[in-house]
ZAGU-379886 format. One record per residue (C-alpha): residue number from 1; x, y, z; residue in three letters. Coordinates in nm, 4 decimals, padded with zeros to 6 digits. Layout:
<atom NUM <X Y Z> "ALA">
...
END
This chain:
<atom 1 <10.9243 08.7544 08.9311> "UNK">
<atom 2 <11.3121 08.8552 08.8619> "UNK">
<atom 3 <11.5915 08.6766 09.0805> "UNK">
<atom 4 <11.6232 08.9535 09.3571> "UNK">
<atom 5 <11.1962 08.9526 09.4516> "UNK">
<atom 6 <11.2435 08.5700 09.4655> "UNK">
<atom 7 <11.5628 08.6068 09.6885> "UNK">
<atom 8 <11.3909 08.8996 09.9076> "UNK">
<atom 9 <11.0770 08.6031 09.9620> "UNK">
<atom 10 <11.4117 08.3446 10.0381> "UNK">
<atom 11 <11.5274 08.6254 10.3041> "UNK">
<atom 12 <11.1460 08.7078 10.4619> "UNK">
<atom 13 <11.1635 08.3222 10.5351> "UNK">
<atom 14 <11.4952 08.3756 10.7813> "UNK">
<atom 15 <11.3893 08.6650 10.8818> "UNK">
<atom 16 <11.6949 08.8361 10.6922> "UNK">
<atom 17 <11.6295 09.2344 10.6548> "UNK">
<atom 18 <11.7702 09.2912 10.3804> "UNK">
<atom 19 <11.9277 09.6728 10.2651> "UNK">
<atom 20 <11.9278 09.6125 09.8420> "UNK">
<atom 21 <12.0830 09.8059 09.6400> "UNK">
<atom 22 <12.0129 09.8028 09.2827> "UNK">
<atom 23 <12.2254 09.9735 09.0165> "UNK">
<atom 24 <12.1668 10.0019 08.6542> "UNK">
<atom 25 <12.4804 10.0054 08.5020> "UNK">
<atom 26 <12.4876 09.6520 08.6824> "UNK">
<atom 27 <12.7390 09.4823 08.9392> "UNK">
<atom 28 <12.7535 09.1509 08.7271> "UNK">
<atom 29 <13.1719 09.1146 08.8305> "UNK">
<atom 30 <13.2820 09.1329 09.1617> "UNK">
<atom 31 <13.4757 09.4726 09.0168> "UNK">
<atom 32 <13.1368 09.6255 08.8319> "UNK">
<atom 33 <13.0043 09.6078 09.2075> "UNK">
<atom 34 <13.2787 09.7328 09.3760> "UNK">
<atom 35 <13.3103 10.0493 09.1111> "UNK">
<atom 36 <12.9126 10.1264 09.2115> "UNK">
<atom 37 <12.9394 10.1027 09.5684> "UNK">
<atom 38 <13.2926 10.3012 09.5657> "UNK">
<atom 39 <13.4772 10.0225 09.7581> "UNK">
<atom 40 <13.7466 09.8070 09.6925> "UNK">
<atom 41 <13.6653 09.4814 09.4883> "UNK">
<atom 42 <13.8119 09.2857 09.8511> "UNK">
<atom 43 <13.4788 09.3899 09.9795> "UNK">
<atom 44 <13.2755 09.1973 09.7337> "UNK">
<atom 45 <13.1450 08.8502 09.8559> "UNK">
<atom 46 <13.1092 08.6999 09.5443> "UNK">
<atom 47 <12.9267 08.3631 09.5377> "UNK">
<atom 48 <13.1235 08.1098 09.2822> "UNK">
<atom 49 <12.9128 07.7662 09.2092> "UNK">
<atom 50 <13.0740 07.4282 09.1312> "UNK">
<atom 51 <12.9323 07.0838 09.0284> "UNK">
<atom 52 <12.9561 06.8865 09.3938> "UNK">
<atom 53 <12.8608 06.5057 09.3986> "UNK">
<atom 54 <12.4919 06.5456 09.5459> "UNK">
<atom 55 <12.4631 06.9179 09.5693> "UNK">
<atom 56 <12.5882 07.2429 09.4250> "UNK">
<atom 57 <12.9025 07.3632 09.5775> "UNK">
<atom 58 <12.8878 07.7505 09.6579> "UNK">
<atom 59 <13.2212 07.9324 09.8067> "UNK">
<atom 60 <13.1595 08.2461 09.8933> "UNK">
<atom 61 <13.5234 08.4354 09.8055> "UNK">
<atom 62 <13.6594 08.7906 09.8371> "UNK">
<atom 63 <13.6076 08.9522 09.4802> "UNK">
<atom 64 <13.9695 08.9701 09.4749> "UNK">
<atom 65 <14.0966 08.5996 09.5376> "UNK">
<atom 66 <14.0131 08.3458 09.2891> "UNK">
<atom 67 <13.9183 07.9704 09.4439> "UNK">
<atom 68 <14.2163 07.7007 09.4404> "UNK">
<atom 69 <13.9593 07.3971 09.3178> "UNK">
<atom 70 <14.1719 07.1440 09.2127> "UNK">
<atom 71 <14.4000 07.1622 09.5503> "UNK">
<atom 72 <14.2385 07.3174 09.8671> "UNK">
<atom 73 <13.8766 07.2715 09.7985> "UNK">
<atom 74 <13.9404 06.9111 09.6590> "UNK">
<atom 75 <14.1124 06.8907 10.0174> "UNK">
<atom 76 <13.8307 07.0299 10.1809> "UNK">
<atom 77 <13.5738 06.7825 10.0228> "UNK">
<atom 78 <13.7420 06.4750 09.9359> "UNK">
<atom 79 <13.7026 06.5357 09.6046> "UNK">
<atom 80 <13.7162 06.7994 09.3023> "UNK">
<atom 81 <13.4386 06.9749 09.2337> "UNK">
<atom 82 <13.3441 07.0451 08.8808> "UNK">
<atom 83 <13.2660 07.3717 08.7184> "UNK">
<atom 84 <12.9301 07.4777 08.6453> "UNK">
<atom 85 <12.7883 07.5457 08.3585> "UNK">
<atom 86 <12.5625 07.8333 08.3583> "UNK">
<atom 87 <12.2422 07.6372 08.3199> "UNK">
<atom 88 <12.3539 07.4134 08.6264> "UNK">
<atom 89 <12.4266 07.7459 08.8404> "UNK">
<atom 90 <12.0597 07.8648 08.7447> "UNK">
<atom 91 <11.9200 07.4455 08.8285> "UNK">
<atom 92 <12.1215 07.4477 09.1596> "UNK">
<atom 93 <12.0502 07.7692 09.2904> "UNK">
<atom 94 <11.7494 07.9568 09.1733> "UNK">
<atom 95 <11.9688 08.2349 09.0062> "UNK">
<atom 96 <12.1517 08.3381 08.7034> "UNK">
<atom 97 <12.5522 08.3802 08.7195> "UNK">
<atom 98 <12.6174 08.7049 08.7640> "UNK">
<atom 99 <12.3608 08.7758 09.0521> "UNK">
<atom 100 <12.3777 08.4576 09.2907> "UNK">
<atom 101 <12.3380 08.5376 09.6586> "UNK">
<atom 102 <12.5432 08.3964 09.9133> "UNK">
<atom 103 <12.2426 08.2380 10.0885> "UNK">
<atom 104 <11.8600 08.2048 09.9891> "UNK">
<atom 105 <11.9048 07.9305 09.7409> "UNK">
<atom 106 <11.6046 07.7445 09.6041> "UNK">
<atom 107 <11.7940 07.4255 09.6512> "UNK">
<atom 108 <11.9911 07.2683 09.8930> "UNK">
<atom 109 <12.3657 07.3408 09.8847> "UNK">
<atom 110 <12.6884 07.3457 10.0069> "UNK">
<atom 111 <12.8728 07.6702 10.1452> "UNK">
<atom 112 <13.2642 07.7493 10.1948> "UNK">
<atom 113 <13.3486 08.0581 10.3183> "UNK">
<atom 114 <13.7042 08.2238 10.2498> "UNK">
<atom 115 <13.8735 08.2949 10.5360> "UNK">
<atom 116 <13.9652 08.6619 10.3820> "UNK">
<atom 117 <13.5964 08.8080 10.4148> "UNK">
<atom 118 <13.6712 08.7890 10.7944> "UNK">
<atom 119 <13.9257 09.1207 10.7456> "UNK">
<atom 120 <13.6102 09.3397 10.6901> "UNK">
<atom 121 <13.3492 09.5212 10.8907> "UNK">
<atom 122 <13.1092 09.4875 10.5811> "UNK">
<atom 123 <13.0588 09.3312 10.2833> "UNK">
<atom 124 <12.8671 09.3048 09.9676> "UNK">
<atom 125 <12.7211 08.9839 09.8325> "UNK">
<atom 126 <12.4309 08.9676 09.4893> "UNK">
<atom 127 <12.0465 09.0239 09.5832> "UNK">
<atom 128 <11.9155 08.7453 09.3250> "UNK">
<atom 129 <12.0201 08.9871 08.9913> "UNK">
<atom 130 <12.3520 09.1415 08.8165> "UNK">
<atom 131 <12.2188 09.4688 08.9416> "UNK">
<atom 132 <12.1467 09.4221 09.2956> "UNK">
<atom 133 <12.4034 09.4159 09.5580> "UNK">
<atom 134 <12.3542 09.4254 09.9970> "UNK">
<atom 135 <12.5782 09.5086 10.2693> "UNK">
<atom 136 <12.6081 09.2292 10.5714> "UNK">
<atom 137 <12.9246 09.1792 10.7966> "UNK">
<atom 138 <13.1088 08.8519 10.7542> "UNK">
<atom 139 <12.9909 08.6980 11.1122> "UNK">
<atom 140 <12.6318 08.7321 11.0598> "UNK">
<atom 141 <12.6916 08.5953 10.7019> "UNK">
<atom 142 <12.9052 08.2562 10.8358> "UNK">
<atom 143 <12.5504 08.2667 11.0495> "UNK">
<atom 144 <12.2821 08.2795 10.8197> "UNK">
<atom 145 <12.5324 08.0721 10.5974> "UNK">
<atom 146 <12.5446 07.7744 10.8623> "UNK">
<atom 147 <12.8631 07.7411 10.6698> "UNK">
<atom 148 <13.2686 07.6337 10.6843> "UNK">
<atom 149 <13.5424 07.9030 10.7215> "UNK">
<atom 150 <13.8123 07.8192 10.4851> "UNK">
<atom 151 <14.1227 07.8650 10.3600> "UNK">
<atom 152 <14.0160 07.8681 09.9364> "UNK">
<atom 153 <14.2162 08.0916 09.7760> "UNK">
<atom 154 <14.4610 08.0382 09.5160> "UNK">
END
């Protein structure tokens, strides 16, 4: 079972319906995804992991900011976070960097939302793999999220 049939089971659980799209030439960067879907790369909820104390840290960014973690999200919580290694990303969260979903983790975690998603009707986040990408608007994502609306950018 690839990363996007075990995140489809993660989203039958919520009962997420989920609109996947997969591409072949991939949507590994938050740029590769916007260049398939024809958007811009703001569009693109890309899901960056970091090392928290107890849990993984995921902040769910606009493809085009990049996260301030040594100022704002150390001010956010208390401390700063480290960076993940890829094998820690895949540990934490079920998934392989390049394809981690915003939500449907196979462990407990931590989730920031940038305050920048909020400008857009819709946006893209990963479906479990580097070639599968699905629309959702930022409310219902803060939602399904349970998470923090922040300022995280650099």
């Amino acid at each position: 079972m690839d990363g996007h049939e075990i995140w489809m089971e993660e989203c039958a659980k919520i009962n997420f319906e989920a609109k996947p799209r997969r591409y072949k030439e991939g949507t590994r960067t938050s740029e590769d995804a916007a260049r398939q879907l024809q958007c811009d790369v703001s569009n693109i909820a890309k899901s960056i992991v970091f090392e928290g104390q107890d849990v993984a840290i995921i902040v769910i960014t606009s493809g085009s900011n990049r996260v301030d973690r040594k100022k704002k999200l150390k001010k956010i919580l208390g401390y700063k976070p480290g960076q993940a290694s890829p094998e820690y990303v895949l540990e934490s969260t079920g998934y392989a960097v390049g394809g981690v979903p915003p939500f449907g983790h196979l462990k407990e975690t931590i989730k920031i939302i940038d305050e920048d998603l909020f400008k857009y009707d819709l946006i893209w986040g990963a479906g479990g793999t580097a070639d599968t990408v699905f629309p959702i608007t930022p409310e219902y994502l803060k939602e399904i999220c349970n998470a923090e609306i922040r300022d995280v950018k650099q």
